[in-house]
Backbone as ProteinMPNN parsed JSONL, in Angstrom:
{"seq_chain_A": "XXXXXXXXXXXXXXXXXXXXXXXXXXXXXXXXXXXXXXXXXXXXXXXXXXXXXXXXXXXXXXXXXXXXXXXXXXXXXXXXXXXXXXXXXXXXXXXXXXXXXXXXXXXXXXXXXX", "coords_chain_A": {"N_chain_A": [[47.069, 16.494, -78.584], [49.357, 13.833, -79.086], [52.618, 13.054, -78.015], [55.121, 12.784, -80.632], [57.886, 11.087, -80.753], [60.767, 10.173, -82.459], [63.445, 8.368, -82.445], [64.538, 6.726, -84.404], [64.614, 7.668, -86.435], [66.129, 9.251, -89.436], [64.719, 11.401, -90.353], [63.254, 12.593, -87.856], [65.495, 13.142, -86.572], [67.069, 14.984, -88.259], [65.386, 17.396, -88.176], [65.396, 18.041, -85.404], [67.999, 18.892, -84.814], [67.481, 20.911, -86.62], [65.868, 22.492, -84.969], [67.375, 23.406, -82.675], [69.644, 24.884, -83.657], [68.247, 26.927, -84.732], [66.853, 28.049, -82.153], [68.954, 28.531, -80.686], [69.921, 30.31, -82.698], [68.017, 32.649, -82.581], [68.141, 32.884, -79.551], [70.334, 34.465, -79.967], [73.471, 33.335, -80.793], [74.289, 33.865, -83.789], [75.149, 32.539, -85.787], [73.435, 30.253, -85.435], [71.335, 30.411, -87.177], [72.534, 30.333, -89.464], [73.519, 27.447, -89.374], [71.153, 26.585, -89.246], [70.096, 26.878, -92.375], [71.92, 25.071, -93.529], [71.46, 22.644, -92.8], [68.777, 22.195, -93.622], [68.807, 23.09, -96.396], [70.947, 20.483, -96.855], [68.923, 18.348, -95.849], [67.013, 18.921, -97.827], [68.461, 18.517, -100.442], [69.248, 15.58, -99.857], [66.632, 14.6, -99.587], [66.131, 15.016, -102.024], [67.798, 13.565, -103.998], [66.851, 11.093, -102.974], [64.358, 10.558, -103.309], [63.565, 12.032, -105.508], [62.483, 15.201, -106.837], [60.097, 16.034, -107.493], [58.586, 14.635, -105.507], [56.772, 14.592, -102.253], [57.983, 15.115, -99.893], [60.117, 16.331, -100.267], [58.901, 18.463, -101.592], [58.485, 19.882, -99.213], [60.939, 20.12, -97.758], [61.811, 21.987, -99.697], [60.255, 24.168, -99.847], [60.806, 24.701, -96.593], [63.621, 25.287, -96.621], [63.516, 27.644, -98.379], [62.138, 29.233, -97.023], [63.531, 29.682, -94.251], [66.066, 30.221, -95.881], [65.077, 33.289, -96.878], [64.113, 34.079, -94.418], [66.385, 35.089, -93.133], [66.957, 37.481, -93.953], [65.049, 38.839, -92.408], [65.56, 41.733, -90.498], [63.423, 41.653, -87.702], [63.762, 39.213, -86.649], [60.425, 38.26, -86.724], [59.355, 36.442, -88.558], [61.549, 33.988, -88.065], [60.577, 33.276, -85.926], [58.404, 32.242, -86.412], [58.754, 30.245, -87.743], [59.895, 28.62, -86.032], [58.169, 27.748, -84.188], [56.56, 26.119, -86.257], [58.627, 24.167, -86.562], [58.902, 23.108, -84.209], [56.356, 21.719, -83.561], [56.825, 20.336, -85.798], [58.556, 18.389, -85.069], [58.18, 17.565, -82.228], [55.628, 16.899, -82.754], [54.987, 15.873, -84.805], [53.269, 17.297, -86.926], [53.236, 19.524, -89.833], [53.038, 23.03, -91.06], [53.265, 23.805, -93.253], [53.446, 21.559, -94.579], [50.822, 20.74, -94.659], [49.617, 23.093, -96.878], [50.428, 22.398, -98.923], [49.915, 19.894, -99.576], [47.179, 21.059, -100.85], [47.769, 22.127, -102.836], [47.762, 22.497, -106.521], [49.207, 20.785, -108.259], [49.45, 18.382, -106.273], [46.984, 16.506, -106.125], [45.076, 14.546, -106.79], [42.079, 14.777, -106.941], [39.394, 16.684, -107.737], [38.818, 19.53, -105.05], [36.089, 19.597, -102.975]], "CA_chain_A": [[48.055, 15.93, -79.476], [50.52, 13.149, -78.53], [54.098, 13.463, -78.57], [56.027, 11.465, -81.663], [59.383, 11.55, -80.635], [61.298, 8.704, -83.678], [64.706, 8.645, -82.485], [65.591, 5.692, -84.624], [64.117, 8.292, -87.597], [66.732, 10.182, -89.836], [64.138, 12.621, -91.202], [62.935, 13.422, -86.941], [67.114, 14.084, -86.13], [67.052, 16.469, -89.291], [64.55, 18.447, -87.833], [65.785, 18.065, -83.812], [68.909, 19.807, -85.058], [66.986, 22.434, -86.835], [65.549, 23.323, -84.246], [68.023, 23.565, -81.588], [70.149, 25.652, -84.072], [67.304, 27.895, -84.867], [66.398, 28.415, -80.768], [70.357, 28.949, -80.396], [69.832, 31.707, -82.955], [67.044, 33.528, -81.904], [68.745, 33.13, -78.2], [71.601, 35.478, -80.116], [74.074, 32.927, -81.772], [73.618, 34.118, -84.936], [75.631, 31.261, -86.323], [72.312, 29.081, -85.636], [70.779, 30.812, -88.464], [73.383, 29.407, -90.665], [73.725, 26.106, -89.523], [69.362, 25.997, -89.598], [70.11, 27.217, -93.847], [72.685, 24.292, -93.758], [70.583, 21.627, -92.322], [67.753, 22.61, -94.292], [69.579, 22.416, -97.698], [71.29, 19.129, -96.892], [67.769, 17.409, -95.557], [66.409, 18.928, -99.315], [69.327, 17.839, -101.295], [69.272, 14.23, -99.246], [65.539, 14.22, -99.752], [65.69, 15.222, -103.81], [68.343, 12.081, -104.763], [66.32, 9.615, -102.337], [63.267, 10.364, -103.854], [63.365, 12.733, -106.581], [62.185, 16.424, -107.248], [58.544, 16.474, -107.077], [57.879, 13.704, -104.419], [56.12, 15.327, -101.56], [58.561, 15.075, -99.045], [60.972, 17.298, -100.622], [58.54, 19.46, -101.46], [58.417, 20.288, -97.792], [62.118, 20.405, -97.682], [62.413, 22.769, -100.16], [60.181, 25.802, -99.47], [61.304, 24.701, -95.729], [64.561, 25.915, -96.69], [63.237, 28.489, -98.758], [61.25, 30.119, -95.879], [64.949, 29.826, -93.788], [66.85, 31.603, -96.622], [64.238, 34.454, -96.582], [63.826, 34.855, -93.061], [67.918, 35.765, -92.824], [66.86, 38.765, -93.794], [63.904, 39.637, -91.688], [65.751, 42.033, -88.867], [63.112, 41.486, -86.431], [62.943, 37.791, -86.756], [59.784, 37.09, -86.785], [59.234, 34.985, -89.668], [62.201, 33.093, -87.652], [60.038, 33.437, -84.444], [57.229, 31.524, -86.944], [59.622, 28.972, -88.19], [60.442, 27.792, -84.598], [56.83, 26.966, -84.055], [56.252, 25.141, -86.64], [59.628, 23.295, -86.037], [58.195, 22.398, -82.76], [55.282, 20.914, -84.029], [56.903, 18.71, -86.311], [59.726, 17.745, -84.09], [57.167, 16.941, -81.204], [54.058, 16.095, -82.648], [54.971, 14.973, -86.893], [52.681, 18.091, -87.498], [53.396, 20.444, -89.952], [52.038, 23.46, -91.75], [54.439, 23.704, -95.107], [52.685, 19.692, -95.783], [49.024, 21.185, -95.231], [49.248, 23.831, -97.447], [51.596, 21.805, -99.936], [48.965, 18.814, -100.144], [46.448, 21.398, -101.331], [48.166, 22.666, -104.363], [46.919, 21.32, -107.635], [50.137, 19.578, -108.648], [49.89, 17.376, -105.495], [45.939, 16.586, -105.747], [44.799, 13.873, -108.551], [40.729, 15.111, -107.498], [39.023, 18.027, -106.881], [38.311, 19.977, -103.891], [34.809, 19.665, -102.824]], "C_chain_A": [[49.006, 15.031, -78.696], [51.859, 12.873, -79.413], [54.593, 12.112, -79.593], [57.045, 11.555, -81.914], [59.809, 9.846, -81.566], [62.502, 8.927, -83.436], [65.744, 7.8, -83.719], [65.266, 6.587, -86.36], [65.109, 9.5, -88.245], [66.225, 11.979, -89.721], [64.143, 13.75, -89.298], [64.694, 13.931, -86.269], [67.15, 15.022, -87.179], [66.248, 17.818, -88.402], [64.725, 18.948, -86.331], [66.651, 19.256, -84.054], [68.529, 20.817, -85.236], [67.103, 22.872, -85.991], [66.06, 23.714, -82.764], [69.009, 24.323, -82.28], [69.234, 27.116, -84.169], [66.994, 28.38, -83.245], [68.134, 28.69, -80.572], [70.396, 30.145, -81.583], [69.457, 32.739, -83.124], [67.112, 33.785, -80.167], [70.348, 34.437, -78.338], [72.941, 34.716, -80.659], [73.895, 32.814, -83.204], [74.162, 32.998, -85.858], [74.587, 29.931, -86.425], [72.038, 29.087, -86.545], [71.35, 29.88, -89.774], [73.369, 27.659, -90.702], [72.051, 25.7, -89.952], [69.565, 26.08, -91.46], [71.1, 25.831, -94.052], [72.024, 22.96, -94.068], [69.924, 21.347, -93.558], [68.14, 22.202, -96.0], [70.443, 20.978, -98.055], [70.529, 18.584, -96.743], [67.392, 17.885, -97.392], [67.61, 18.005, -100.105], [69.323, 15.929, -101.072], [67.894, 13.538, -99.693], [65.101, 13.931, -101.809], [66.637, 13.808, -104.524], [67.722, 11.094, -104.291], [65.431, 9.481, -103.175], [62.561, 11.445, -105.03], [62.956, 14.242, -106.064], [60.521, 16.908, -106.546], [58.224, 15.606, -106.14], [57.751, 14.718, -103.341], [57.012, 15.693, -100.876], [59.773, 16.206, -99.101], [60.28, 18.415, -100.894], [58.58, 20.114, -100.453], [59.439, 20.729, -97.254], [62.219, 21.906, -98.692], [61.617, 24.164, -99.932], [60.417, 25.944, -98.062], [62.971, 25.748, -95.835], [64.692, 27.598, -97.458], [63.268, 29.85, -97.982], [63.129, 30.296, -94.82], [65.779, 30.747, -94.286], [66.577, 32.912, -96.092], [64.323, 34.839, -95.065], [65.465, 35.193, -92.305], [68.037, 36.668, -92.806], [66.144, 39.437, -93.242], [64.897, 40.356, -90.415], [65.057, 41.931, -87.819], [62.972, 40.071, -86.17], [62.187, 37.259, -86.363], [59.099, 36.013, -87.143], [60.393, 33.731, -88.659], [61.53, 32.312, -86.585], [58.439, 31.945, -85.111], [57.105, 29.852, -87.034], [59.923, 28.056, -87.109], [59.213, 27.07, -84.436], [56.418, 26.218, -85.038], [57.471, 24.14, -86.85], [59.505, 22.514, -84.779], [57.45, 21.22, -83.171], [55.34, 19.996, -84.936], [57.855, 17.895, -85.865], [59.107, 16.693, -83.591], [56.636, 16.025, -81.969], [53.748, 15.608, -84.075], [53.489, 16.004, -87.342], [53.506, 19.263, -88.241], [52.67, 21.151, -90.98], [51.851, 23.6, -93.319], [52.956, 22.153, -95.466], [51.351, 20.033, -95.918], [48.823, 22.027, -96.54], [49.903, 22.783, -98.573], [50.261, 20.563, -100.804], [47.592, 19.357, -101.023], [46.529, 21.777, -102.744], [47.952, 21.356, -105.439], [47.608, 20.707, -107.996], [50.028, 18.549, -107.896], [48.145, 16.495, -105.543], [45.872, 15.604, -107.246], [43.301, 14.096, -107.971], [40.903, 16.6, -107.109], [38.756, 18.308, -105.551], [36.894, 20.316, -103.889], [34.64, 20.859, -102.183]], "O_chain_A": [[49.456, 15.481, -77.642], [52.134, 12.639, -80.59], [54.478, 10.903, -79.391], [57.459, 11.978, -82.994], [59.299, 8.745, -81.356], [62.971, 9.785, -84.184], [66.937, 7.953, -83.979], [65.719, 6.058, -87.375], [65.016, 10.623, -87.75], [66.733, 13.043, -89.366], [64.606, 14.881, -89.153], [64.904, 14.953, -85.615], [67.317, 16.157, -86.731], [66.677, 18.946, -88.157], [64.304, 20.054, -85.991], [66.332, 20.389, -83.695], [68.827, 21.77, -84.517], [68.052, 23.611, -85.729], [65.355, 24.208, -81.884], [69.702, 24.745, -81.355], [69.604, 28.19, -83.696], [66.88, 29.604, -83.312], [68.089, 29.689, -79.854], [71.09, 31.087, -81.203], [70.056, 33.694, -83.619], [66.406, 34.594, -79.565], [71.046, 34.984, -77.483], [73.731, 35.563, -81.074], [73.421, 31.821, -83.754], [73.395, 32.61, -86.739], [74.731, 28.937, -87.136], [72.226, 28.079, -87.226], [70.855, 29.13, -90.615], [73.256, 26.884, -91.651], [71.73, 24.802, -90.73], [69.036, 25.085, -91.955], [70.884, 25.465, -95.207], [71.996, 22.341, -95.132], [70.294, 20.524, -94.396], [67.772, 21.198, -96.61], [70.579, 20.491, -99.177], [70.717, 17.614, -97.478], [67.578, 16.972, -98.197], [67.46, 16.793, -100.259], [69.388, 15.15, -102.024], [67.814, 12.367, -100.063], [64.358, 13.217, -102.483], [66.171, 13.146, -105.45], [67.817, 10.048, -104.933], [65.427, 8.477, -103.888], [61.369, 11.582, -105.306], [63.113, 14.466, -104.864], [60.065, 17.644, -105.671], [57.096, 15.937, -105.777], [58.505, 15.69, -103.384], [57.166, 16.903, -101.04], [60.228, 16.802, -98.125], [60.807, 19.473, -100.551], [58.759, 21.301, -100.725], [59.343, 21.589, -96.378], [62.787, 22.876, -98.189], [62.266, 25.206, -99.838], [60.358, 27.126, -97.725], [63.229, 26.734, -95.145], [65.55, 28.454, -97.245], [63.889, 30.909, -98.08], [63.722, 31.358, -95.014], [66.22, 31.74, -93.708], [67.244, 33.57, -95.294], [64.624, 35.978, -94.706], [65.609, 35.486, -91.118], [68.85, 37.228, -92.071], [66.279, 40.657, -93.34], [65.051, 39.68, -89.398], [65.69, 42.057, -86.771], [62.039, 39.717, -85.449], [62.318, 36.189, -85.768], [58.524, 35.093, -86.562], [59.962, 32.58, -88.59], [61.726, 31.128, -86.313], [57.809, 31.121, -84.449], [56.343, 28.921, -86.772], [60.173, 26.863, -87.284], [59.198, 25.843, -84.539], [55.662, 25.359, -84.584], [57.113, 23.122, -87.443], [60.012, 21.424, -84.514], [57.813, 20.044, -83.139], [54.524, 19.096, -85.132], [57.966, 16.737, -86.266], [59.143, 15.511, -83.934], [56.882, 14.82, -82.03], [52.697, 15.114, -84.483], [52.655, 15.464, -88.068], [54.316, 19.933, -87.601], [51.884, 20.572, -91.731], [50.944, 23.553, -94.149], [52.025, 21.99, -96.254], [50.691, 19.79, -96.928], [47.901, 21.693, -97.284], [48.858, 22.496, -99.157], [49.889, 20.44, -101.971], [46.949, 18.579, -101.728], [45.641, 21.758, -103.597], [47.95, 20.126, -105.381], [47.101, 19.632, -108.315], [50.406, 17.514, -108.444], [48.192, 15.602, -104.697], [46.386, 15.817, -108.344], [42.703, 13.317, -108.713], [41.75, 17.329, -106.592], [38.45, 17.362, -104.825], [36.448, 21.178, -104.646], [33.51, 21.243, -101.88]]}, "name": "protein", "num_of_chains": 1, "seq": "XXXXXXXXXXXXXXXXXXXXXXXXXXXXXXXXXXXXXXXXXXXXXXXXXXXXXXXXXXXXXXXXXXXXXXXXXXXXXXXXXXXXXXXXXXXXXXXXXXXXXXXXXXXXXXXXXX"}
């Protein structure tokens, strides 16, 4: 994989932050947690007036933040421990797993799956 660092890219500073809040609160500032649920809900909200509700992109935002909420309550965090890695991977490398599974669902799909 090669690295796709976009500095001049809103969406890749949304996600930088994440994930330097999220690794600051799985290092024991539990205050990361919050600011990652912050982030997360301002990139959705930012993403749902740019480009509406159902456009893809928000989809991604929003069970992104979803999965964040939820994992506030996991005490061992490692749904959080999950979330980091695939925060990596779209930081780095503009991979992530939320858009694979997301592109499969039948709302997002105008054929079938062969």
């Amino acid at each position: 994989m090669k690295l796709k660092i976009d500095l001049k890219s809103i969406e890749w500073w949304y996600w930088f932050v994440t994930l330097i809040a999220m690794v600051a609160g799985l290092a024991g500032v539990v205050e990361g947690f919050y600011i990652v649920i912050a982030v997360s809900l301002f990139q959705f909200i930012h993403f749902m007036v740019t480009y509406g509700f159902s456009a893809f992109p928000t989809q991604v935002r929003f069970v992104y933040g979803i999965f964040t909420i939820g994992a506030l309550f996991d005490p061992t965090r490692i749904f959080y421990w999950a979330l980091v890695v695939g925060t990596i991977m779209v930081t780095l490398f503009d991979r992530c797993i939320i858009a694979r599974v997301l592109i499969l669902m039948p709302w997002n799909r105008s054929e079938k799956l062969s």
